[in-house]
FIDOFI-716233 format. One line per 4 residues: number of its first residue (from 1); for each residue x, y, z of N, C-alpha, C, O. Coordinates in Angstrom, 2 decimals. Atoms other than C-alpha are relative to their C-alpha. Example, Ala and Ser with C-alpha at 12.3 -4.5 7.8 and 13.67 -1.06 7.14 Angstrom:
2
1 = 0.89:-1.19:0.00:12.30:-4.50:7.80:0.90:1.20:0.00:1.94:1.18:0.66; -0.82:-1.19:-0.06:13.67:-1.06:7.14:-0.77:1.09:0.73:-0.26:2.20:0.90
//
This chain:
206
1 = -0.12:0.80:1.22:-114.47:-19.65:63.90:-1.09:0.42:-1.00:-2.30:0.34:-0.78; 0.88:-0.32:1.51:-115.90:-18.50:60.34:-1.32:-1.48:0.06:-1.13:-2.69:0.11; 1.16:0.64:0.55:-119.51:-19.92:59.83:-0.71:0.15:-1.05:-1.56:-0.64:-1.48; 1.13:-0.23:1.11:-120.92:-18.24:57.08:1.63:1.14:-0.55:2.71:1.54:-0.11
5 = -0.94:-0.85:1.08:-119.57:-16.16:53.78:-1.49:0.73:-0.26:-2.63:0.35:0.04; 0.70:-0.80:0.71:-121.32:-13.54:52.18:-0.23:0.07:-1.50:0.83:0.25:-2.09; 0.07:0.52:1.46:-122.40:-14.06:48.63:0.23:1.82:-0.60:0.25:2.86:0.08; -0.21:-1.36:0.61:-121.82:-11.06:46.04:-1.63:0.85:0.01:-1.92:2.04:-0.14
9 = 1.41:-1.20:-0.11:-125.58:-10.05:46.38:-0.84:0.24:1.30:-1.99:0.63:1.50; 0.48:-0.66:-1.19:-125.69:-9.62:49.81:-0.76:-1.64:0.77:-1.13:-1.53:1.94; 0.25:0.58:-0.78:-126.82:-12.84:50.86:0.72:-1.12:0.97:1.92:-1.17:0.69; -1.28:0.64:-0.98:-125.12:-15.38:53.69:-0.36:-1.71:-0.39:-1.45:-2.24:-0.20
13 = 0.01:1.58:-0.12:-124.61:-19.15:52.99:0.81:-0.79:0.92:1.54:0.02:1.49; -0.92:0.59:-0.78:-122.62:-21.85:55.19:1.41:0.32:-0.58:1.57:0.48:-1.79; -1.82:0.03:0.78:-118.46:-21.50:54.65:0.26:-1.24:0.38:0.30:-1.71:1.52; -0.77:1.08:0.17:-117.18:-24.54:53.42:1.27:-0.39:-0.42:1.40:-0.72:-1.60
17 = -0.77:0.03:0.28:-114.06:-24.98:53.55:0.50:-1.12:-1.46:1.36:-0.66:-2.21; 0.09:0.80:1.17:-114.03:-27.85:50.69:0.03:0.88:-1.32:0.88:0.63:-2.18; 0.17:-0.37:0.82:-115.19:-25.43:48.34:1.48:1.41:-0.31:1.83:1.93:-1.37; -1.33:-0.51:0.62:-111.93:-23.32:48.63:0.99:-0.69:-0.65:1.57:-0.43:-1.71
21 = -0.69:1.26:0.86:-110.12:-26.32:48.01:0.03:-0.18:-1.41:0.93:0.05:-2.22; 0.27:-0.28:1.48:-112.04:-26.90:44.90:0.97:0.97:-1.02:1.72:0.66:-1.95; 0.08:-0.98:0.53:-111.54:-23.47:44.05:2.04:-0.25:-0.77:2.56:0.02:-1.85; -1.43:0.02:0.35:-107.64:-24.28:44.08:0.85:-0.72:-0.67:1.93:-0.49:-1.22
25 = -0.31:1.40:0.45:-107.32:-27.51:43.12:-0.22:0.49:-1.45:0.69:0.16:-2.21; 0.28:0.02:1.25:-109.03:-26.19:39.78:1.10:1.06:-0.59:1.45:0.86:-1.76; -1.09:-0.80:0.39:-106.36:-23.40:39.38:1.49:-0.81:-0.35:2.17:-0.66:-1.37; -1.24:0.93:0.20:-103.37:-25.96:39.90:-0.61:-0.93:-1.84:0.11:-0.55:-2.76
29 = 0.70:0.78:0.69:-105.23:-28.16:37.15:-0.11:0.82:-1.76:0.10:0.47:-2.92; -0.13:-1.24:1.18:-105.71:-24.71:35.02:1.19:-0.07:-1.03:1.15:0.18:-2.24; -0.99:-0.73:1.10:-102.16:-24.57:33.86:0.71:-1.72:0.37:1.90:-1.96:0.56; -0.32:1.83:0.18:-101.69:-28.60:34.06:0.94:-0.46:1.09:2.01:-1.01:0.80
33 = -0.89:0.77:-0.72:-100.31:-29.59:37.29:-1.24:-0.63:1.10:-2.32:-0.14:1.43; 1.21:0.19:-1.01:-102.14:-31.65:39.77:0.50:0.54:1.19:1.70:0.74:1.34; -0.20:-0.55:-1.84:-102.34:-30.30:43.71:0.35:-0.83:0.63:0.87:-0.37:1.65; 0.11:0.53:-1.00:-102.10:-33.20:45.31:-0.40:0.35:1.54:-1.32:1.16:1.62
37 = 0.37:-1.25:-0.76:-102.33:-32.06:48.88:0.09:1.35:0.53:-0.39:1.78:1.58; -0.05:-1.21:0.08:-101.27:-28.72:48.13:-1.27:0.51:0.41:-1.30:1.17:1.45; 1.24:-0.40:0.30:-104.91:-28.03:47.57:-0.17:0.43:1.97:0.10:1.40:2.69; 0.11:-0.29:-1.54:-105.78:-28.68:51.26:0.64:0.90:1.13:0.14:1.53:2.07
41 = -0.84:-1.13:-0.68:-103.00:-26.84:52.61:-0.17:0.98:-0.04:-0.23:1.60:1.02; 0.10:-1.25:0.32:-103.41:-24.00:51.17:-1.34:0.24:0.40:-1.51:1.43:0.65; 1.19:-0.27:-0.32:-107.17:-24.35:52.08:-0.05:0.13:1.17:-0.95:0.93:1.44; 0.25:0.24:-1.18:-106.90:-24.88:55.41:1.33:1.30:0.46:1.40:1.48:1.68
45 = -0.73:-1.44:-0.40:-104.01:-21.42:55.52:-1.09:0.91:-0.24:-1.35:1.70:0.66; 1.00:-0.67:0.07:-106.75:-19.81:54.17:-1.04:0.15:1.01:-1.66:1.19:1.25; 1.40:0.13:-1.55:-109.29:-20.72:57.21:0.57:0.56:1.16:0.00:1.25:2.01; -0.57:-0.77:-1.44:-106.84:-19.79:59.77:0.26:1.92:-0.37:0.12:2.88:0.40
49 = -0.29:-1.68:-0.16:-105.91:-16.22:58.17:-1.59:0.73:0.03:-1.88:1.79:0.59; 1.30:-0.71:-0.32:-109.77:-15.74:57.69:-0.43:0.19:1.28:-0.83:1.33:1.54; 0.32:-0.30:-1.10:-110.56:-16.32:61.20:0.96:0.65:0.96:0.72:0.99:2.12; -0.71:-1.53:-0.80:-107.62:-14.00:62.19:-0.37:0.74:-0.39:-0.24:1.67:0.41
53 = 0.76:-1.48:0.66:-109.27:-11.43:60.17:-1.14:0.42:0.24:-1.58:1.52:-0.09; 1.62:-0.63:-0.14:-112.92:-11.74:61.49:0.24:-1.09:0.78:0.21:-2.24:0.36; 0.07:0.80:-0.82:-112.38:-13.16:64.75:-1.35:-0.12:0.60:-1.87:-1.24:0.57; 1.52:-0.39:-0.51:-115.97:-11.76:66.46:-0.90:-1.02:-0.90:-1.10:-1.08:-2.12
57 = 1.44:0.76:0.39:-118.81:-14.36:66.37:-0.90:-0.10:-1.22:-1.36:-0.90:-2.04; 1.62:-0.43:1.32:-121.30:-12.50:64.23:1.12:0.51:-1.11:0.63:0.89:-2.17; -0.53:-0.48:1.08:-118.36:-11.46:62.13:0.38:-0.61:-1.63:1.46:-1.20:-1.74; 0.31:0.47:1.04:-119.20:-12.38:58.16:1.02:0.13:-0.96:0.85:1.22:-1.52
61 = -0.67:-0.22:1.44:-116.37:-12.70:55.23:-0.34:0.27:-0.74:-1.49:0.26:-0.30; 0.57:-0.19:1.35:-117.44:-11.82:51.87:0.91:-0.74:-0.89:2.14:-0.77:-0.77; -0.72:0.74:0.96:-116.57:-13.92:49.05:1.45:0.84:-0.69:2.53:0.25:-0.65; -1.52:-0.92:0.27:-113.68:-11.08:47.62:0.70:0.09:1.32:1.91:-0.03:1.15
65 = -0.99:0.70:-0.74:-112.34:-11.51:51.02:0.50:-1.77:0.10:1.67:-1.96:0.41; -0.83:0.72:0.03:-111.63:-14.85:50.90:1.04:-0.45:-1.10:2.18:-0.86:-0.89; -0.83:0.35:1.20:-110.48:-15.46:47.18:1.19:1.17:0.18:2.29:0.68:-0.05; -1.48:-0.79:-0.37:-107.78:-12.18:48.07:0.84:-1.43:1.09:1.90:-1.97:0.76
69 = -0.27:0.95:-1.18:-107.02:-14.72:50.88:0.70:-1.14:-0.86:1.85:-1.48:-0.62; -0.99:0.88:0.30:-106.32:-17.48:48.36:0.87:0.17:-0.94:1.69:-0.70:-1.25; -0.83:-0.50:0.32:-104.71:-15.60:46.51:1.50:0.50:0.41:2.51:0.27:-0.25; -1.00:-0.26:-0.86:-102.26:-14.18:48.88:0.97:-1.46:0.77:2.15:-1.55:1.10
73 = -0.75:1.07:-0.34:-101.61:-17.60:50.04:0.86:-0.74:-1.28:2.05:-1.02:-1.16; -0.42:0.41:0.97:-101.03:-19.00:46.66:1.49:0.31:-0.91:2.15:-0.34:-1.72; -1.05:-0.82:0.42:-98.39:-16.60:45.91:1.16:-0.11:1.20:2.29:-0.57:1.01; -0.91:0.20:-1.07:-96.75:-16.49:49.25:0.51:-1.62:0.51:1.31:-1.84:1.42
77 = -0.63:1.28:-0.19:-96.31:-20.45:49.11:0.74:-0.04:-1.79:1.14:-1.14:-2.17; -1.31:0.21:0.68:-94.17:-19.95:46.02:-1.19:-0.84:-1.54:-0.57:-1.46:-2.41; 0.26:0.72:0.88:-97.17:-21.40:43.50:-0.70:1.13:-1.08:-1.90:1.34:-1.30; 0.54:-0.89:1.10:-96.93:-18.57:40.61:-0.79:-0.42:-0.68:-1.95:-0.13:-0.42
81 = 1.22:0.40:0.87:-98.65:-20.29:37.85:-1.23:-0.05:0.33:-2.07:0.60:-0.28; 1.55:0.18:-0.49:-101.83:-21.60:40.05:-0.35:1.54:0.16:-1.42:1.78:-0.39; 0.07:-0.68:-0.67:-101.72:-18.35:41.41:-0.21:1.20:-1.26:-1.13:1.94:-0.92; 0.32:-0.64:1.22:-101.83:-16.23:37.96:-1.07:-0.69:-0.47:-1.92:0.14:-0.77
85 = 0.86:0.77:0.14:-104.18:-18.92:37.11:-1.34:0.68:0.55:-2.18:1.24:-0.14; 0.80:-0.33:-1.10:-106.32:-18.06:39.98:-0.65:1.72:-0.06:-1.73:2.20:0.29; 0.52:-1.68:-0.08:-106.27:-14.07:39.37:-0.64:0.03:-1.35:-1.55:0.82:-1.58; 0.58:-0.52:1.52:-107.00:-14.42:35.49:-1.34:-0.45:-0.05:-2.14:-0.04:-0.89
89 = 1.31:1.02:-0.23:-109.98:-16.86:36.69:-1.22:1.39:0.67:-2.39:1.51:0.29; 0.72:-1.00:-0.88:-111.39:-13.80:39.01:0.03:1.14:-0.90:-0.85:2.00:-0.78; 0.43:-1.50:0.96:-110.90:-11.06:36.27:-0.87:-0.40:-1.14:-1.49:0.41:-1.83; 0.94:-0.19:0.96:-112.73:-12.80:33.96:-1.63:-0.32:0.71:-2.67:0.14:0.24
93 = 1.41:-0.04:-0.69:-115.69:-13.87:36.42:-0.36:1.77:-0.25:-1.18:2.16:-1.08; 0.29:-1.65:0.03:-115.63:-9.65:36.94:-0.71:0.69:-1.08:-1.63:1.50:-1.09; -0.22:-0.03:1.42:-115.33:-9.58:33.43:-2.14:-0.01:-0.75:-2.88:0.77:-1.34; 1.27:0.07:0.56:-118.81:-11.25:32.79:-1.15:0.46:1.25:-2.27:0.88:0.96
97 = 1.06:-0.59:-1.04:-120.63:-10.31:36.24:-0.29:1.76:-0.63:-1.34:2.39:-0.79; 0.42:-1.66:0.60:-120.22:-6.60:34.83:-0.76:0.13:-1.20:-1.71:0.91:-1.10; 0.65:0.14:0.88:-121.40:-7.37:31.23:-1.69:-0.38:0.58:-2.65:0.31:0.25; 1.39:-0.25:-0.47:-124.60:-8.64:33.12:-1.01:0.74:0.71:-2.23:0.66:0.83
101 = 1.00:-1.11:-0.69:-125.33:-5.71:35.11:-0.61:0.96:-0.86:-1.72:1.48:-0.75; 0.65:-0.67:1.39:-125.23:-3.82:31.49:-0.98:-0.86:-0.22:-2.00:-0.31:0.20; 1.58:0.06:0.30:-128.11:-6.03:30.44:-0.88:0.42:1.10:-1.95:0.64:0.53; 0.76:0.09:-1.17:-129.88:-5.50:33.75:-0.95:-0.85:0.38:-2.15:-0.67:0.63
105 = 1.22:0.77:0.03:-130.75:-8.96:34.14:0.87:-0.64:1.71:2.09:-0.80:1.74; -0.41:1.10:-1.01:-130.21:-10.94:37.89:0.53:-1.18:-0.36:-0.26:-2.08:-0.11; -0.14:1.56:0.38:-128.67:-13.99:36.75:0.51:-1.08:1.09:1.69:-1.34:1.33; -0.69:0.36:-1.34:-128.82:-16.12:39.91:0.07:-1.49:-0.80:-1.11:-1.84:-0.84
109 = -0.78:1.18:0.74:-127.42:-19.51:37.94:1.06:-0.11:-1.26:1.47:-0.98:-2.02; -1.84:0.49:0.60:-124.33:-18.64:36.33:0.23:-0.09:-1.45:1.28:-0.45:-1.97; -0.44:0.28:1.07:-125.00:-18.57:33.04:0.83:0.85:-0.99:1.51:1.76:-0.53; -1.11:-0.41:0.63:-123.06:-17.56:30.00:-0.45:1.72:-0.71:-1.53:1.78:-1.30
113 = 0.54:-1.24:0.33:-123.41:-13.64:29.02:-1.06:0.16:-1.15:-1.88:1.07:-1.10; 0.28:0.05:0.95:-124.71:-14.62:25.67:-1.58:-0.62:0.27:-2.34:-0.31:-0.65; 0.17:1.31:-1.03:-126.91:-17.12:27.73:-1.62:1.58:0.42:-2.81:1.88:0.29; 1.26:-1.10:-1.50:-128.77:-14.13:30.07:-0.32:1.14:-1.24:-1.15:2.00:-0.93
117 = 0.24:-1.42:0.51:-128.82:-11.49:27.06:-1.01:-1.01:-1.10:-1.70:-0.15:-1.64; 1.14:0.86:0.67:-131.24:-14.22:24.91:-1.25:0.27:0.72:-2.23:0.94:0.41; 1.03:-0.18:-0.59:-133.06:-14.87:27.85:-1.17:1.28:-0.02:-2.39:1.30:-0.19; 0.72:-1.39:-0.74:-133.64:-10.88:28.90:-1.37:0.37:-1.33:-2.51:0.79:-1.19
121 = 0.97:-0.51:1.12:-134.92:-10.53:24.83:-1.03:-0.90:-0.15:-1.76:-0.48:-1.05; 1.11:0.92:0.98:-137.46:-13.32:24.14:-0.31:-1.08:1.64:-0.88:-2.11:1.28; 0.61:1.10:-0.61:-138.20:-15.49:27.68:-0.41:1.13:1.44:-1.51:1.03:1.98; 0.60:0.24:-1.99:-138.16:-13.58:31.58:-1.18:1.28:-0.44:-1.27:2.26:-1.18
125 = 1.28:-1.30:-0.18:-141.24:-11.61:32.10:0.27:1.32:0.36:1.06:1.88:1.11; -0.30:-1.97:-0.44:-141.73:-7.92:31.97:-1.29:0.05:0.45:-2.32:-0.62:0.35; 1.08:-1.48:-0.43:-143.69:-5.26:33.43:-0.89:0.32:-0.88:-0.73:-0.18:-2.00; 0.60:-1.13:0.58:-146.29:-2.96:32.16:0.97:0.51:-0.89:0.96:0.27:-2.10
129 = -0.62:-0.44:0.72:-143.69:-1.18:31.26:1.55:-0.14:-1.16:2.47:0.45:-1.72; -1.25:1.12:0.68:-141.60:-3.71:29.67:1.61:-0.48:0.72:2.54:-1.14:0.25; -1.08:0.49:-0.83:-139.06:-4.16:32.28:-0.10:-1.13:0.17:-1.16:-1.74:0.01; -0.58:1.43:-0.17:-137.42:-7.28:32.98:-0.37:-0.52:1.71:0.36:0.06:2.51
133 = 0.55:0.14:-1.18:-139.15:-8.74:36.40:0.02:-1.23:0.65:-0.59:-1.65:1.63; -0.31:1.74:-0.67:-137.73:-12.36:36.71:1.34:-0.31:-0.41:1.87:0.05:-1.47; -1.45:0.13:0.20:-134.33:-13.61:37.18:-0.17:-2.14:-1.18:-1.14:-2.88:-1.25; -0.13:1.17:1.16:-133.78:-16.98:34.59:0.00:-1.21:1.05:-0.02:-2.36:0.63
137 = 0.14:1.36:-1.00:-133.89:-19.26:38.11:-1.63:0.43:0.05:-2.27:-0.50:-0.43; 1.61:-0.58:-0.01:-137.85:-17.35:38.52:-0.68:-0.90:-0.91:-1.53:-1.78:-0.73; 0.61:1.18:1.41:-138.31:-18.77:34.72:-0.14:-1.31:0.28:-1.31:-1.66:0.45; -0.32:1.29:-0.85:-137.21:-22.30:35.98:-1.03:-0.12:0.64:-1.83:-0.72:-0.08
141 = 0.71:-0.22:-0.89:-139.44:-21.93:38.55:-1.50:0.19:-0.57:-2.24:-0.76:-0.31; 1.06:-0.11:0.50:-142.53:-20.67:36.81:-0.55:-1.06:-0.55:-1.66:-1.54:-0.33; 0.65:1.05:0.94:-142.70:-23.19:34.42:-0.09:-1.20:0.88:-1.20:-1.68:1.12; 0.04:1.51:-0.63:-141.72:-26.42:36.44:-1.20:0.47:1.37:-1.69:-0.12:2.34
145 = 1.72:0.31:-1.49:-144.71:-25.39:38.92:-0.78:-0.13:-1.03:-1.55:-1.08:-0.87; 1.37:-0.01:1.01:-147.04:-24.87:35.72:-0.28:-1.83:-0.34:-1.27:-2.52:-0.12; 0.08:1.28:0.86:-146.15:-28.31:33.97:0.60:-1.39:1.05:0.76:-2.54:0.64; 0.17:1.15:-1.29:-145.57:-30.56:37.18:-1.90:-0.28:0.21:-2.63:-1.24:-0.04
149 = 1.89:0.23:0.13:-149.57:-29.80:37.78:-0.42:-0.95:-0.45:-1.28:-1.59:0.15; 0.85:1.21:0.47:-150.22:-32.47:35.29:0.38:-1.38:0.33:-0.29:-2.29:-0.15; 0.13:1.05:-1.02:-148.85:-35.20:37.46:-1.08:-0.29:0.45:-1.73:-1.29:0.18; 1.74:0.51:-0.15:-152.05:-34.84:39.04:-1.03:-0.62:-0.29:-1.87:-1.14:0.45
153 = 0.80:0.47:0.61:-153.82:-35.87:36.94:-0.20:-1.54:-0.60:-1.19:-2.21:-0.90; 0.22:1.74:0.27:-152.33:-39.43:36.06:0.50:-0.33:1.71:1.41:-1.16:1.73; -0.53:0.81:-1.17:-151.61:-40.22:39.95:1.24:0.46:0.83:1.49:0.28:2.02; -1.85:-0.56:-0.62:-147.79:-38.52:40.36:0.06:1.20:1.21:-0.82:1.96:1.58
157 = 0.49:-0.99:-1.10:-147.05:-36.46:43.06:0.44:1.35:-0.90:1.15:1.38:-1.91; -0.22:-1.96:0.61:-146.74:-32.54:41.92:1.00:0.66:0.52:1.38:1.71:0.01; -0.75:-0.68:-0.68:-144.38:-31.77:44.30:1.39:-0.02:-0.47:2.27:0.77:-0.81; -1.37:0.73:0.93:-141.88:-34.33:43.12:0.48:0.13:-1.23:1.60:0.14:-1.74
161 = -0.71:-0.51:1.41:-142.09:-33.58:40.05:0.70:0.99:-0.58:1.69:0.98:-1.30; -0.54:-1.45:-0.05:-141.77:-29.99:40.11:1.25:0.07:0.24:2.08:0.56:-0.53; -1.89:-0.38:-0.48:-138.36:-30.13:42.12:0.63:-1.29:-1.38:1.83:-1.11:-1.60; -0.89:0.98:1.00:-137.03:-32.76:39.47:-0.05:0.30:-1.18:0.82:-0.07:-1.97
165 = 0.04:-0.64:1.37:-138.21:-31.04:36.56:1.18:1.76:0.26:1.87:2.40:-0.53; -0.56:-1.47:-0.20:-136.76:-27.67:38.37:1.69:-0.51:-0.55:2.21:-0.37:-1.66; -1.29:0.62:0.15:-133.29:-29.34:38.80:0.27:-0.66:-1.35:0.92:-1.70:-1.19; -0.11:1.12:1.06:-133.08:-30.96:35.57:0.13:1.18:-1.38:0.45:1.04:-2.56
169 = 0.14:-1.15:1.10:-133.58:-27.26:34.04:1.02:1.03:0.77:1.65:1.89:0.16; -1.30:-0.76:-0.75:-131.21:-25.59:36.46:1.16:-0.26:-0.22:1.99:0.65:-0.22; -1.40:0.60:0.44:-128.25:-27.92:35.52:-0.45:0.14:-1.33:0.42:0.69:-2.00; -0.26:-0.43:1.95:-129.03:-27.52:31.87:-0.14:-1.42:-0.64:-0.01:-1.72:-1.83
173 = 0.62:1.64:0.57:-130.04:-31.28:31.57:-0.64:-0.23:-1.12:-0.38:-1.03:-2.03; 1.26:0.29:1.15:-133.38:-30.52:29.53:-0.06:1.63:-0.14:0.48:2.30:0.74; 0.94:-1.03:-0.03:-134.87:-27.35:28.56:-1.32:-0.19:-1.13:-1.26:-1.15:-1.90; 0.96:0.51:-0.02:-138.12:-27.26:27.38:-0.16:0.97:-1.37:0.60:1.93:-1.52
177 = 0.12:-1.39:1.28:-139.28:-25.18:23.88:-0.27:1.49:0.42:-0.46:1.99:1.53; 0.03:-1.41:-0.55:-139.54:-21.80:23.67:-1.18:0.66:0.66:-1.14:1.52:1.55; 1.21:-0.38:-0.33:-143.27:-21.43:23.94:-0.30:0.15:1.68:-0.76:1.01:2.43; 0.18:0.25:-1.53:-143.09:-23.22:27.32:0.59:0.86:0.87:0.11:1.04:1.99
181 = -0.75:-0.84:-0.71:-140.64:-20.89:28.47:-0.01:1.13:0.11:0.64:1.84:0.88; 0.53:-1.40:0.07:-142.18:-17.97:27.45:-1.11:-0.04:0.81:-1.03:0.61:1.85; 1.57:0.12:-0.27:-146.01:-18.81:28.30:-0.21:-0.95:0.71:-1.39:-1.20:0.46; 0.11:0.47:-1.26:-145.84:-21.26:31.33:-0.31:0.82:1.09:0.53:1.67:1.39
185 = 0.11:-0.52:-1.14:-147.58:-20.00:34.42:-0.63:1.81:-0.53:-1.22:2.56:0.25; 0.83:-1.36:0.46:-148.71:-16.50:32.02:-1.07:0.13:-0.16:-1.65:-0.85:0.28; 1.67:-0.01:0.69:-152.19:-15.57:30.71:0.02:-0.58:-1.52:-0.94:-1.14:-2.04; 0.37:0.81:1.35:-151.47:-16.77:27.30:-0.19:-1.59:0.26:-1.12:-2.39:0.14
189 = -0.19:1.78:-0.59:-150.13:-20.17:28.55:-0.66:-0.51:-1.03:-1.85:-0.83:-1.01; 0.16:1.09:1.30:-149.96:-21.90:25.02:1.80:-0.19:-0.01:2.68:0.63:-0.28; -1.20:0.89:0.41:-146.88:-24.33:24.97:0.22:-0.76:-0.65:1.09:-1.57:-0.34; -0.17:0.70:1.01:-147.21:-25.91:22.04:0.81:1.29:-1.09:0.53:2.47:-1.34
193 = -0.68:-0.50:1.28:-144.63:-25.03:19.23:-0.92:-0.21:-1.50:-0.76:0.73:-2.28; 0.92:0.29:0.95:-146.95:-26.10:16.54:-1.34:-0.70:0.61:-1.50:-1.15:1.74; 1.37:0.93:-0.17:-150.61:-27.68:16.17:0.54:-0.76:-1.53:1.33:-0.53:-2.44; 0.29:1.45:0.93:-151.29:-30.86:14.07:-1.65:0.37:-0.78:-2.41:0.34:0.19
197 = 1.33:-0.19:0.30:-154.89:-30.07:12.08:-0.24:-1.15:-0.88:0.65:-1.75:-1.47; -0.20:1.08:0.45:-156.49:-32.66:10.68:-0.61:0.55:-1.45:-1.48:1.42:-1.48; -0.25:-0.87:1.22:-156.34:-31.80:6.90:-0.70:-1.25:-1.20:-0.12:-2.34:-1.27; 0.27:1.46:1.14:-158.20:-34.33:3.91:0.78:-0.02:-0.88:1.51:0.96:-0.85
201 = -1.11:0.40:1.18:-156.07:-35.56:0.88:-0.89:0.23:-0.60:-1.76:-0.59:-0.89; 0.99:-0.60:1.40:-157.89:-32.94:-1.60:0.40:1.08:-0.23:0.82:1.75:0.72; -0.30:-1.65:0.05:-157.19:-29.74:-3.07:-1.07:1.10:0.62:-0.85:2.26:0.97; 0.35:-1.17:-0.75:-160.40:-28.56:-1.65:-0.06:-0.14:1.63:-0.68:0.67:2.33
205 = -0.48:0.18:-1.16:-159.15:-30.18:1.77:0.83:1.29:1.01:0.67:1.92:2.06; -1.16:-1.03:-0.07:-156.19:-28.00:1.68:-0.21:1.39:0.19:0.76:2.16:0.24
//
C-alpha cells in the first residue's frame, strides 16, 4: 500500500488520498457540475491502480504519476469535461512551473509568475555575485525570525510569534513593507519606509 508521493523537486511527503479527491472534485466544479460522490470514486480507483503500479514497500509514486492516473480514470469513467478540465489544469501548472525555471527562482509557495519575477528583482537575497540565494518561503522566514525577536522584549514568547507571523505571510494574510522584506535579518536591517524628523514651524526650521 502507497505511503508516500514524490513531490516535483525530489522530495517525499505522506499520500493522501483526500487530496486526490480535492484535486477532482475541483475539476468537476471547473466546468460547473458538482461530483457528488463521483469525486471519491474516482479517488479511491486511483489508489487501487497506484498500488498495482508500485506494489514493493519502498516503492514511491511521483506526483505526474498519479495525476496521469486521474486522468486516465476520469476519462475511462465516461467524465469528458472534468477530465479536459483536469488536463488544461496540468498544462497550465507546466505552463507556469517552466516560466519559473526561466527566472531561476525556487518558488517553494506557489506563487503567481508575476509574483516570483518581482520578488527575484527587488526582495530574495543575492550572492557576491548577485545571484539569487533564497527561495520567497527563505524571505518569510528571514524576516518573521528577525521581527518576532521583539516579543522579547514586552514578555511574548518569540517562538510563537515567529510561526504566526511566518504563517500569516505564507498564506498571503499580511505582508509587511518593502524595506522589511528586503533588510530583515541583513546587515543593513533598516525597516522603516520613512522617518518622522522633528521639524519647527519656520522657514529657517525647514
Amino acid at each position: 500500500m502507497i505511503k508516500s508521493i514524490r513531490k516535483r523537486d525530489g522530495s517525499v511527503e505522506p499520500f493522501r488520498e483526500q487530496r486526490i479527491e480535492s484535486a477532482i472534485a475541483r475539476a468537476f466544479r471547473a466546468v460547473g457540475d458538482e461530483p457528488g460522490e463521483a469525486a471519491a470514486k474516482l479517488a479511491g480507483r486511483v489508489v487501487a491502480a497506484a498500488n498495482l503500479r508500485f506494489p514493493a514497500p519502498d516503492s514511491i509514486p511521483g506526483v505526474e504519476d498519479i495525476q496521469d492516473m486521474v486522468e486516465k480514470a476520469l476519462i475511462e469513467e465516461g467524465y469528458a469535461k472534468a477530465a479536459k478540465a483536469y488536463i488544461l489544469y496540468r498544462q497550465k501548472r507546466a505552463e507556469v512551473r517552466e516560466a519559473k525555471r526561466y527566472l531561476g527562482v525556487a518558488d517553494d509557495l506557489k506563487l503567481s509568475v508575476n509574483a516570483v519575477e518581482v520578488l527575484k528583482k527587488r526582495y530574495l537575497r543575492r550572492d557576491e555575485l548577485g545571484v539569487v540565494i533564497e527561495t520567497p518561503g527563505d524571505m518569510f522566514e528571514r524576516v518573521a525570525r528577525l521581527v518576532s525577536l521583539a516579543e522579547g522584549h514586552y514578555g511574548g514568547d518569540v517562538e510563537t510569534s515567529r510561526l504566526r507571523f511566518l504563517k500569516a505571510m505564507r498564506d498571503l494574510d499580511f505582508l509587511p513593507n518593502s524595506p522589511t522584506l528586503m533588510n530583515a535579518g541583513l546587515p543593513l536591517g533598516q525597516l522603516s519606509a520613512c522617518f518622522v524628523l522633528p521639524v519647527e514651524d519656520s522657514l529657517s526650521g525647514i
